[in-house]
C-alpha positions in Angstrom: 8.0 2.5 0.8 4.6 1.6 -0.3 2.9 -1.6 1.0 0.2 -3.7 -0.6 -1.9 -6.1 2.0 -3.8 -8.7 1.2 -6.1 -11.0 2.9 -4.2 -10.2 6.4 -6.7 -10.1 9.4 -7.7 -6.4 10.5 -5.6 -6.8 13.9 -2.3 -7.2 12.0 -3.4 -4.4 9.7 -4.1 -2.1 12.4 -0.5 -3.1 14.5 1.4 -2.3 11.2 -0.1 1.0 10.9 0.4 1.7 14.2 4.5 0.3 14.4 5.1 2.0 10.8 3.7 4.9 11.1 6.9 6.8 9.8 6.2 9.0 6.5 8.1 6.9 4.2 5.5 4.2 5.0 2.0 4.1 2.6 0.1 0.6 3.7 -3.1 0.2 1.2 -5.2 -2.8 1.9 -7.0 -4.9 -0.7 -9.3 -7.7 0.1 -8.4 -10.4 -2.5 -5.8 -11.3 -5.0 -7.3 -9.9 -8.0 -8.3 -6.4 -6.8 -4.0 -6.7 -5.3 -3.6 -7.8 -9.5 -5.5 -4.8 -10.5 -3.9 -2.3 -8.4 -0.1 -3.5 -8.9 -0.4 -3.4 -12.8 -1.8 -0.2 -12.5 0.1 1.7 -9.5 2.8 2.6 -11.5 0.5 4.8 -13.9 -2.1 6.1 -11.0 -0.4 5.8 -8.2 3.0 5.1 -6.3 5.0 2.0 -7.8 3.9 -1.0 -5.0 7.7 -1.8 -2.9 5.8 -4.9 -1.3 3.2 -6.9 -0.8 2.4 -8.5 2.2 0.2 -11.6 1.8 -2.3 -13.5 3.8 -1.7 -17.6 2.8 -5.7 -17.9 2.0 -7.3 -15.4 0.0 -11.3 -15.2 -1.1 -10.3 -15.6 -4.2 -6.9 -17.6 -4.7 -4.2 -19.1 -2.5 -1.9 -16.4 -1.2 1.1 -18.3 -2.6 -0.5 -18.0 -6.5 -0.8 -14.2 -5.6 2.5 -14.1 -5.4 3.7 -16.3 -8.5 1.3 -14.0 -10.0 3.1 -10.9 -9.3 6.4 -12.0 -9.8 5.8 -13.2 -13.0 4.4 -9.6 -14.3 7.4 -7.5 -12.0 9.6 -9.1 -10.3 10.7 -6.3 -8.8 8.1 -6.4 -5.9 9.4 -7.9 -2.5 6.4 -10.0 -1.1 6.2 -11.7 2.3 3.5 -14.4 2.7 2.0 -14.3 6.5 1.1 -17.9 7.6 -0.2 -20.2 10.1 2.5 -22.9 8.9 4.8 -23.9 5.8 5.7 -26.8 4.3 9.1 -27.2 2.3 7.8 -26.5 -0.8 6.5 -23.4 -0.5 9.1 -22.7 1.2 11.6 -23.6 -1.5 9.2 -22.2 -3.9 9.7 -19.0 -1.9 13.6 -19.2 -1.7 13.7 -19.5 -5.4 11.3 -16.4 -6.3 13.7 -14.0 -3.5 10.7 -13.9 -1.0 10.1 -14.2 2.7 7.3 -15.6 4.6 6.3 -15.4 8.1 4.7 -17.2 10.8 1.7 -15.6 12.2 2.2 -16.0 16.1 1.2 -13.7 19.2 3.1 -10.8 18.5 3.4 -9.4 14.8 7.2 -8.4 15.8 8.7 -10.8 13.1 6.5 -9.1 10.4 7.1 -5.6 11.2 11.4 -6.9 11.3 11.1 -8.7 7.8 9.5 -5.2 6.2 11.8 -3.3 7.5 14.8 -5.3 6.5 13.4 -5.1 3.3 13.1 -1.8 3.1 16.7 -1.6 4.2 17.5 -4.1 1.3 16.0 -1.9 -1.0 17.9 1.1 -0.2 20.9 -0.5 -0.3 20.6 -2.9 -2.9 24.4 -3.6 -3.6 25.2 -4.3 0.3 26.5 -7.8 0.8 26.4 -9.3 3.9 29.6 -10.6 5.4 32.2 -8.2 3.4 
């Protein structure tokens, strides 16, 4: 699975790496929404197709949310995760509706590290329906 941060503090970076340090994991970090842009529309051709993009919910450049909209827009493909310090309901509807998940940033980056790997799962078992 290849993973696009951006805009996520250094500590979470680092605790990823270190909790998803299994082979199938390839975490590339980008400092702002346009260099994510750049590299996205061109993985496909350079590099690995990006699974997902994790996304910090303030950016240098643009709100993390936009990043998102952004990406979804040109390949909707991509599973995203916005990390933030809170939500409101209409991100979080806005969310819902583009098949995203956010988390909370807390003490421990536990939640984050479950919602990727549930994702990953998702993705390798795409026609899995829960309750049947």
């Amino acid at each position: 699975m290849n993973i696009l941060i951006i805009g996520v503090d250094s500590d979470t970076v680092a605790d990823l790496m270190a909790a998803l340090n299994e082979s199938d994991y390839q975490i590339i970090k980008v400092n702002n929404g346009h260099e994510a842009l750049k590299m996205i529309r061109t993985s496909s051709k350079r590099y690995q197709p990006v699974d997902l993009i994790v996304v910090g919910q303030q950016l240098p450049d643009m709100p993390g949310f936009a990043l998102i909209q952004a990406v979804k827009e040109d390949m909707s493909g991509i599973s995203a995760i916005l990390v933030t310090v809170a939500i409101d309901y209409d991100i979080e509807k806005a969310l819902e509706d583009l098949s995203c998940r956010y988390v909370e940033k807390g003490g421990t980056h536990r939640n984050l590290i479950q919602t990727i790997q549930e994702i990953k799962w998702r993705l390798k078992n795409p026609y899995y329906e829960v309750g049947f």
